[in-house]
C-alpha positions in Angstrom: 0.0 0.0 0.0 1.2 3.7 -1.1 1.0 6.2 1.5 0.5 9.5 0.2 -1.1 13.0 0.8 -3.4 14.8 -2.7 -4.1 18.3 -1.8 -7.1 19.6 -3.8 -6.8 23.3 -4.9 -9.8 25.7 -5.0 -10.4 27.0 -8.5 -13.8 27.2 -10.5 -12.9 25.8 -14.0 -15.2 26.8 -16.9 -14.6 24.5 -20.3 -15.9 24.8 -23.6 -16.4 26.6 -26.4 -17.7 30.0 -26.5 -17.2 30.6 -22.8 -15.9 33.5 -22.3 -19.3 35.4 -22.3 -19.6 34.1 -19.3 -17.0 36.7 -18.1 -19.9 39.3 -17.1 -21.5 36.6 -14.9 -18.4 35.2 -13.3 -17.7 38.9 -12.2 -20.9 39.5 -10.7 -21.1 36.2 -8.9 -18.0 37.3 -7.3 -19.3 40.9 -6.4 -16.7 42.8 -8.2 -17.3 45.9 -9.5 -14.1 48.0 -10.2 -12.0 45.2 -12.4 -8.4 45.9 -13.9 -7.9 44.1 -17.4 -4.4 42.7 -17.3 -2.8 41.7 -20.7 0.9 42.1 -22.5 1.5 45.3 -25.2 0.3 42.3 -28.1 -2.6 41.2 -26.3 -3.5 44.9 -25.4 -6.6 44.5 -27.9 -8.4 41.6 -26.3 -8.2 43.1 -23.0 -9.7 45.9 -24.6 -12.7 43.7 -26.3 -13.1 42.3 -22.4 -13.5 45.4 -21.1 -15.8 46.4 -23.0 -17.6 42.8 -22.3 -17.6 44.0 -18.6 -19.1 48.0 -19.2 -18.8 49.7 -15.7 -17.7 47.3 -13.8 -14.4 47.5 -16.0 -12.1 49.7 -13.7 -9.5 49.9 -16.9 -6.4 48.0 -18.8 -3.0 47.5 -18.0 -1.1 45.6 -21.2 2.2 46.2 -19.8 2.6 42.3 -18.5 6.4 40.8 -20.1 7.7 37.6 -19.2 9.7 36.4 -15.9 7.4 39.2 -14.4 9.6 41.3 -13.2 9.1 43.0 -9.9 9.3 47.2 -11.6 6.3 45.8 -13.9 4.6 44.8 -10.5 4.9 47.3 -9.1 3.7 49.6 -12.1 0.4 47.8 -11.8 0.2 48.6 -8.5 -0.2 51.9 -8.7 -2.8 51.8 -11.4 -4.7 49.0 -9.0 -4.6 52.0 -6.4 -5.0 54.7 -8.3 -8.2 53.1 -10.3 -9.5 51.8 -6.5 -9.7 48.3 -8.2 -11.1 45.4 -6.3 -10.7 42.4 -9.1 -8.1 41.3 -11.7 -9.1 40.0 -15.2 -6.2 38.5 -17.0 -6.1 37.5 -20.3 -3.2 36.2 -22.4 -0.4 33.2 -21.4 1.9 33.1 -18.0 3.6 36.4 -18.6 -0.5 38.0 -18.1 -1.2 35.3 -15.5 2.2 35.9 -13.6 1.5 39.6 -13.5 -2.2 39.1 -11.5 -0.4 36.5 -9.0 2.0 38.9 -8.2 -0.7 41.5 -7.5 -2.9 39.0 -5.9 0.5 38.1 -3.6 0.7 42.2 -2.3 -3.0 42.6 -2.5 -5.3 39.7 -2.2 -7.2 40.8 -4.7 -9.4 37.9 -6.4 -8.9 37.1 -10.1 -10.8 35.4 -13.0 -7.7 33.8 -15.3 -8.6 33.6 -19.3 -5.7 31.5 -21.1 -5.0 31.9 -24.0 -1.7 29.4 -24.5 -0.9 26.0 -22.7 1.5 27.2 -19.9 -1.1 25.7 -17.0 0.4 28.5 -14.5 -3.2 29.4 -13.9 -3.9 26.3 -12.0 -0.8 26.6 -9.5 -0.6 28.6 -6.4 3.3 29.7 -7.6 4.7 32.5 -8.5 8.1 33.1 -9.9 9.1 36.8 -10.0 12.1 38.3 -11.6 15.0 40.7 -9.9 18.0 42.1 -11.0 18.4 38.8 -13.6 17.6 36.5 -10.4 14.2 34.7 -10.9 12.7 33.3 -7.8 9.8 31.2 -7.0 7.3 30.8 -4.2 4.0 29.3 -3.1 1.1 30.8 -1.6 -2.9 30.6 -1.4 -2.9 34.2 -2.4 -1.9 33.6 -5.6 -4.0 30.9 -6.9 -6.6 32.5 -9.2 -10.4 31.7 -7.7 -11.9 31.5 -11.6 -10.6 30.3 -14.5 -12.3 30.3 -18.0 -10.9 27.9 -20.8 -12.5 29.2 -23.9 -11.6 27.0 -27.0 -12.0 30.1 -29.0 -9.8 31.6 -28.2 -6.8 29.3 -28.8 -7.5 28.8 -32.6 -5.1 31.6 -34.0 -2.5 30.8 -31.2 0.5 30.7 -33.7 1.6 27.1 -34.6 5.1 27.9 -33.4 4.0 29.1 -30.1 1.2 26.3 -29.6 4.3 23.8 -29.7 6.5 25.0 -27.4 3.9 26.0 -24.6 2.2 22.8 -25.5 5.7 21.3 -24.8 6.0 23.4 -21.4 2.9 21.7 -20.4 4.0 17.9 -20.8 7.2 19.4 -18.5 4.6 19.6 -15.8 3.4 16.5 -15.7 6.7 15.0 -16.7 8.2 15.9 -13.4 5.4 15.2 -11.7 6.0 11.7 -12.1 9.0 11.6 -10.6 8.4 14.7 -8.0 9.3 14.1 -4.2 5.7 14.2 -3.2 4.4 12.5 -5.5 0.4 10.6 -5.6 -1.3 8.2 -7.5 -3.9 10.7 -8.1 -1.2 13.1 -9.9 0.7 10.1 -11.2 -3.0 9.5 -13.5 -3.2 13.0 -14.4 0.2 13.4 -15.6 0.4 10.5 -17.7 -2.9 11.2 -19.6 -2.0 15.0 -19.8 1.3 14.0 -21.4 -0.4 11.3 -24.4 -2.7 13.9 -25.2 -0.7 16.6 -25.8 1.7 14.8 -27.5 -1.2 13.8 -29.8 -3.0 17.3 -30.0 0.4 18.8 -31.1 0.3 17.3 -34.5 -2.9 17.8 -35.1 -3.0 21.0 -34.7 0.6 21.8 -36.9 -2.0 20.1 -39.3 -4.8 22.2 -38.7 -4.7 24.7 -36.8 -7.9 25.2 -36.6 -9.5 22.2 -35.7 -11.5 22.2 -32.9 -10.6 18.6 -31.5 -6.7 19.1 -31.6 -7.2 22.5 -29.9 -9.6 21.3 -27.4 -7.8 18.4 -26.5 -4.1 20.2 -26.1 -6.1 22.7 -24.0 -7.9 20.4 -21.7 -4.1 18.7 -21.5 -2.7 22.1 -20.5 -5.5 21.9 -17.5 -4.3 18.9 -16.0 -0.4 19.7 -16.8 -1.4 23.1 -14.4 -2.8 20.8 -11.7 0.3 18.3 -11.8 2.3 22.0 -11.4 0.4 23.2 -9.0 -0.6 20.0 -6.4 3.5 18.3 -6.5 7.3 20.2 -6.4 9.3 20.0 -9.0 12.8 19.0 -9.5 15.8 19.9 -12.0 14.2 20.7 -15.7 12.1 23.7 -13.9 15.0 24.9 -11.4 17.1 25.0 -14.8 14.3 26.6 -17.1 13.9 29.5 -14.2 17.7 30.0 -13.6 17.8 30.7 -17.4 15.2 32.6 -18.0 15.9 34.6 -15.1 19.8 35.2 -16.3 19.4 35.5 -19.7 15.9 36.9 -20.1 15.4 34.1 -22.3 11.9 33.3 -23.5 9.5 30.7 -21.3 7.8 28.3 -23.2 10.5 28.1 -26.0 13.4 27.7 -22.8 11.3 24.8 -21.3 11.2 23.0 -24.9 14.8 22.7 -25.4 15.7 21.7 -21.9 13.0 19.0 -21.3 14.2 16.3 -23.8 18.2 17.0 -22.0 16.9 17.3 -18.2 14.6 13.7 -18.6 17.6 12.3 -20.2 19.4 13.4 -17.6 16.8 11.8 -14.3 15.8 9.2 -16.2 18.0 6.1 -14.7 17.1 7.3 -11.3 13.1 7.1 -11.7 12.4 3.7 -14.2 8.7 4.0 -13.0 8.1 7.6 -14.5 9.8 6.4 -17.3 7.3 3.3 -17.9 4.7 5.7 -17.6 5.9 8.6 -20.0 7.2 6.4 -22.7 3.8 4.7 -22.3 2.2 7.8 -23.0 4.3 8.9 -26.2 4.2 5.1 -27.7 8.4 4.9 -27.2 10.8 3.5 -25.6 13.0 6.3 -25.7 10.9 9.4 -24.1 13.9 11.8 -24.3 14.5 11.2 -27.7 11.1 11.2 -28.7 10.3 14.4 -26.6 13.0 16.3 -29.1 11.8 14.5 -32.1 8.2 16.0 -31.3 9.0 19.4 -30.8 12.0 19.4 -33.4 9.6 18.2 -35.9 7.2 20.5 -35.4 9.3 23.4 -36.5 10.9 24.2 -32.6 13.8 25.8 -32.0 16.2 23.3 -29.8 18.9 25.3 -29.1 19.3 28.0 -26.6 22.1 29.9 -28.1 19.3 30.8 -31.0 17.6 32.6 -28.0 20.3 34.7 -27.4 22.1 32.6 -24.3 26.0 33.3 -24.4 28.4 30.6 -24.7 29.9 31.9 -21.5 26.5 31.8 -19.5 27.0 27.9 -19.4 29.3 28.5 -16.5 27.1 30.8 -15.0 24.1 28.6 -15.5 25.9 26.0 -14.0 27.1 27.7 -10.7 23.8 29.3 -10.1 22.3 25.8 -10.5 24.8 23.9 -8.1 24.8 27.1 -5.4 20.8 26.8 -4.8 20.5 23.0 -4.0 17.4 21.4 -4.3 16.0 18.5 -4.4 15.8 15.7 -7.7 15.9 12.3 -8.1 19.5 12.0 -9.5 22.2 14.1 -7.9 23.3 16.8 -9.4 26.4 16.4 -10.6 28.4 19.0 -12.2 30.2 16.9 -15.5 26.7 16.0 -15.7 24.7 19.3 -15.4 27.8 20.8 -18.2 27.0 18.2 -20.7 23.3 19.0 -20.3 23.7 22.8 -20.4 25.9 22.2 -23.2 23.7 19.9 -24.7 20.9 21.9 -24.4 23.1 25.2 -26.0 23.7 23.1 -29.0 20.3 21.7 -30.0 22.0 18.3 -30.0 19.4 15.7 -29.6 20.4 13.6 -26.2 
């Protein structure tokens, strides 16, 4: 018998298609009436279009959200959130949108209704990882879990092929550490591996169409359940590296997270054979590392982080940031090891 301990978290979850007029309704039935619209500078538009959805009880729009959201962004919002006397956040857009309301919700408990509109599954998690002077650091709290969140099919359908890869990628890192995570549970365990088959299959389906419906819904409903894998267990070496980068090199999320993946599994995988049954399982392989690059490489992905602008010097530094903040993973980190995957990764090379 498997001891274990599932915490449940606390969100409303509307799926479908078309669901985003429920927006209005969601509001009210959380008795908000001055909301601020959060988006990015590209996704000013929609938050626009939502505001306008909302009529009064639209306080106004801030589409200043960037990636890594770092704390001088923050802290811009926060003085529109005062100034405006707003008592609900709206955000609409990917993690960099979502990041920006959990670090509001962190200084002001404000409540938030989260519309995605990629696969990062941040909005499922009560984490936050915030980004100072090239440092990014990551925490947990209640306050930051959003209390609504409205998947809207819709609304994913001219997400950019390139894009819908690598933060459909992102996703399957979720579940894929998941199954090997310290606190690991079989209720996780069944999450992550049907979270990781789908969206392995939806990923080709919708490089094929990118319209489809089906692919879209299922890569979104995947992106759900790789949130609650990030969200309910810790994580181990692919997400302390992916943060360390970005945070160093200001180097972009989802795309970061794609060509480290393929190296960090390669890298854990002797040490956990059971999460390796499972994922290879779900991708139909007996090589999940391989198979992982071959996915995302074949969809048109970009598997090298010096094309992201990474120096070939920042392998050192990568490296001594990652062995000076220990943590825990399944395999020790070792630092001939952790080199060959950082250079690995730099490269493109498949592992």
């Amino acid at each position: 018998m498997q001891s274990f301990v599932y915490a449940a978290n606390p969100v409303r979850v509307i799926f479908g298609s078309g669901t985003l007029a429920g927006l209005p309704d969601e509001v009210e039935r959380l008795g908000l009436s001055r909301v601020l619209i959060l988006a990015t500078p590209q996704q000013a538009q929609s938050a626009q279009d939502l505001a306008s959805r909302l009529g009064a009880r639209a306080a106004g729009v801030f589409a200043g959200a960037v990636m890594h959201t770092p704390v001088d962004v923050t802290e811009a919002a926060l003085k529109v959130v005062s100034e405006l006397g707003v008592d609900g956040l709206v955000a609409v857009g990917g993690g960099s949108t979502t990041g920006l309301a959990k670090a509001i919700a962190l200084r002001t408990d404000l409540p938030q209704i989260v519309v995605p509109t990629t696969y990062a599954g941040s909005e499922m998690t009560p984490i936050l990882g915030e980004t100072r002077d090239g440092r990014k650091v990551t925490q947990s709290s209640p306050k930051v879990l959003p209390e609504v969140v409205i998947y809207d099919v819709d609304l994913t359908l001219g997400l950019p092929v390139a894009l819908s890869v690598t933060s459909g990628i992102n996703a399957i890192a979720h579940a894929v550490e998941a199954l090997y995570a310290k606190d690991a549970n079989p209720v996780v365990t069944l999450m992550a591996e049907e979270a990781i088959g789908v969206m392995a299959r939806a990923l080709p389906g919708i490089a094929a169409d990118p319209h489809g419906r089906q692919a879209r819904s299922d890569a979104l409903s995947a992106a759900w359940l790789c949130g609650l894998c990030l969200g309910s267990v810790g994580m181990s070496l692919h997400h302390k590296l992916c943060h360390t980068l970005g945070g160093a090199f200001n180097l972009p999320h989802a795309e970061t997270h794609t060509a480290v993946l393929p190296h960090a599994l390669a890298y854990n995988a002797a040490g956990v054979p059971a999460a390796m049954a499972r994922i290879e399982r779900a991708l139909g392989t007996a090589d999940a590392a391989g198979a992982l690059f071959d996915l995302a490489s074949g969809l048109g992905a970009t598997m090298a982080l010096r094309e992201f602008g990474m120096p070939r010097d920042g392998i050192d530094l990568a490296l001594e940031l990652a062995m000076s903040n220990p943590y825990w993973n399944p395999r020790a980190l070792d630092r001939d090891g952790l080199r060959a995957l950082l250079v690995h990764a730099f490269e493109g090379r498949r592992p």
